[in-house]
N, C-alpha and C positions, 0 to 999 in steps of 0.2 A: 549508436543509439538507435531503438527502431521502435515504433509505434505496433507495428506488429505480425513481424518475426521473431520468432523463440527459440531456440534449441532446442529443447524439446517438443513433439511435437499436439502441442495441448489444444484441447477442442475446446475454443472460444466464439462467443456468439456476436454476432455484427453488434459492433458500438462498445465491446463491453475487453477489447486488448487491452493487454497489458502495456503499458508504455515502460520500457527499460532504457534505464541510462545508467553513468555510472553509481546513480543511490541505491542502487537493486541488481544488476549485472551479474555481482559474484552471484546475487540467491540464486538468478536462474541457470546457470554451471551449475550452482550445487545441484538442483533438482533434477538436470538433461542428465548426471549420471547418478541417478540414485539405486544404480542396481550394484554400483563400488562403495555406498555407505557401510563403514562399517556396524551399524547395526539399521534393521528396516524402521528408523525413523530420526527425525528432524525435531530440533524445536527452533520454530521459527518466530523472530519479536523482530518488534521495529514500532513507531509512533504513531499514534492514534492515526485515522485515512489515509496509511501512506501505502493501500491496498496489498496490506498483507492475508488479510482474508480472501482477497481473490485471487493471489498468486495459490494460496492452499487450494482453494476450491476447484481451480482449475488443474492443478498438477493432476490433486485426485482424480480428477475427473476422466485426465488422459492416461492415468498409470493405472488405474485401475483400485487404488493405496482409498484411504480415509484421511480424515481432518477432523479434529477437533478444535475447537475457535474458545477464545476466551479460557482458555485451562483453567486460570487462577479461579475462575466463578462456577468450574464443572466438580461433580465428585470424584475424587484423589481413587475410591477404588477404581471406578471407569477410566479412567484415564492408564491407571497400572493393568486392568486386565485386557485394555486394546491394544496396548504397545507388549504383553505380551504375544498376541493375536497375531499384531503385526509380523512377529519370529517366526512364529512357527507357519506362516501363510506366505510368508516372502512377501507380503506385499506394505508399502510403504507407509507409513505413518507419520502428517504433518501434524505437530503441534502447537497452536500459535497462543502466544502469552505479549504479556506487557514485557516484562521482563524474564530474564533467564536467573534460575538462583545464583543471588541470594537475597535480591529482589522479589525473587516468587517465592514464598513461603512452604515448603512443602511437609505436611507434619505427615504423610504414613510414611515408613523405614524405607520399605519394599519399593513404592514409586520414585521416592527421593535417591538410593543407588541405580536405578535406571537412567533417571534423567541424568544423573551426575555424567553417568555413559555415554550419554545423545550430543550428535553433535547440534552446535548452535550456528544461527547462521541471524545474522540482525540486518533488517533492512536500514539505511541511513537517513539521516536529513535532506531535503530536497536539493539537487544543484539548480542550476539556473535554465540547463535544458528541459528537466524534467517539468521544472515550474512552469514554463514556455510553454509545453506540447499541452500541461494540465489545462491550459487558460484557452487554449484555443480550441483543442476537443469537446471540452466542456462548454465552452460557450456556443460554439458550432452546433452539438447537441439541443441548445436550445433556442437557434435560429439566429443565432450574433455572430456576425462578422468582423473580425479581428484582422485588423494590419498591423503588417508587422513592425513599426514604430510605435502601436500602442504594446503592444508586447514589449517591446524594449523601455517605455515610460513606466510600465507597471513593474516587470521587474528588475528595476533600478530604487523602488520603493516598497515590493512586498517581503513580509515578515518572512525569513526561511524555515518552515514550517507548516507542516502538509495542513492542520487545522487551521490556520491562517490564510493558504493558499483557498481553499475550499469556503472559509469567510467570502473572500472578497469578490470569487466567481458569483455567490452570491447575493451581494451586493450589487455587481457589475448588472448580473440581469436585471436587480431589484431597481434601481436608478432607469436604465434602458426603459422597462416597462414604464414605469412614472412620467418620465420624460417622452413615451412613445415617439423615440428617436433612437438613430444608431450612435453605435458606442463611436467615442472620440475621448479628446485628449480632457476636455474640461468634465466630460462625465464620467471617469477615469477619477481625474482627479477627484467630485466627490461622491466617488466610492467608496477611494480610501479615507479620504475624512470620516465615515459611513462609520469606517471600521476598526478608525483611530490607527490608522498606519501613517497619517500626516495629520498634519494641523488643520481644522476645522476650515472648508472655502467660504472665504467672508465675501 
């Protein structure tokens, strides 16, 4: 697990790595060799915040390749006349969706046997490292200091689920500022009551 080494080598801006563990691992393999894809492009899905938009954004950014974000909400010809671009330029094309068909709906002919073509590569559900490094860069980020027994309190009780995980950082600060106090085990606690990941602190 690394907070921020990559195999490939992508230009990222201080505060803003990638944290890979085993939920993301394979994507970034897939991406380190994407000059043996068999065709110049990816489609890439995984669950709401679980930074799959910035694995796109960065790759592109260090390969040279494009990204399109949200396919399902872009136009089907754009999307068929960049991945043809992407062939004939050699240069890589991420495409990131909710899902991969037959989840994604895809009505033009021509896009719908390309994608069928692309390989897929799906980010997972959070483990419990990646939830870990999320809570404490993130809080770090905005001035909270985390020990590593609240770490361990929090996730032995958070939802596994990147939009859950990102609730309760939320929270975590939102409580902190209120209380203008650091974070501990009882403001912890009602965080998660906050967020309905336990029962309400009476």
């Amino acid at each position: 697990m690394s907070q921020l080494a990559l195999p490939f080598d992508w230009k990222q801006a201080a505060g803003t790595e990638i944290i890979v563990s085993a939920s993301n691992a394979h994507v970034a393999r897939h991406f380190d060799h994407w000059s043996t894809w068999p065709v110049m492009a990816v489609l890439l899905t995984g669950p709401r915040k679980s930074g799959r938009t910035r694995f796109a954004a960065q790759f592109a950014l260090g390969s040279g390749g494009r990204m399109i974000d949200n396919a399902e909400r872009q136009p089907e010809e754009a999307i068929f006349h960049a991945w043809n671009a992407a062939q004939e330029m050699r240069k890589p094309l991420v495409i990131v969706a909710d899902q991969a068909p037959p989840g994604w709906t895809i009505r033009l002919p021509d896009l719908a046997s390309r994608i069928a073509a692309t390989p897929v590569v799906a980010i997972a559900d959070p483990d419990d490292a990646l939830i870990g490094q999320l809570i404490e860069r993130q809080l770090g980020q905005r001035g909270l200091a985390v020990a590593p027994e609240l770490v361990a309190f929090l996730l032995a009780r958070v939802d596994r689920d990147y939009v859950a995980v990102h609730r309760l950082i939320d929270a975590l600060d939102q409580v902190a500022l209120t209380r203008r106090s650091r974070l501990s085990i009882p403001l912890a606690r009602e965080a998660l009551a906050l967020v309905g990941m336990i029962d309400p602190v009476t």
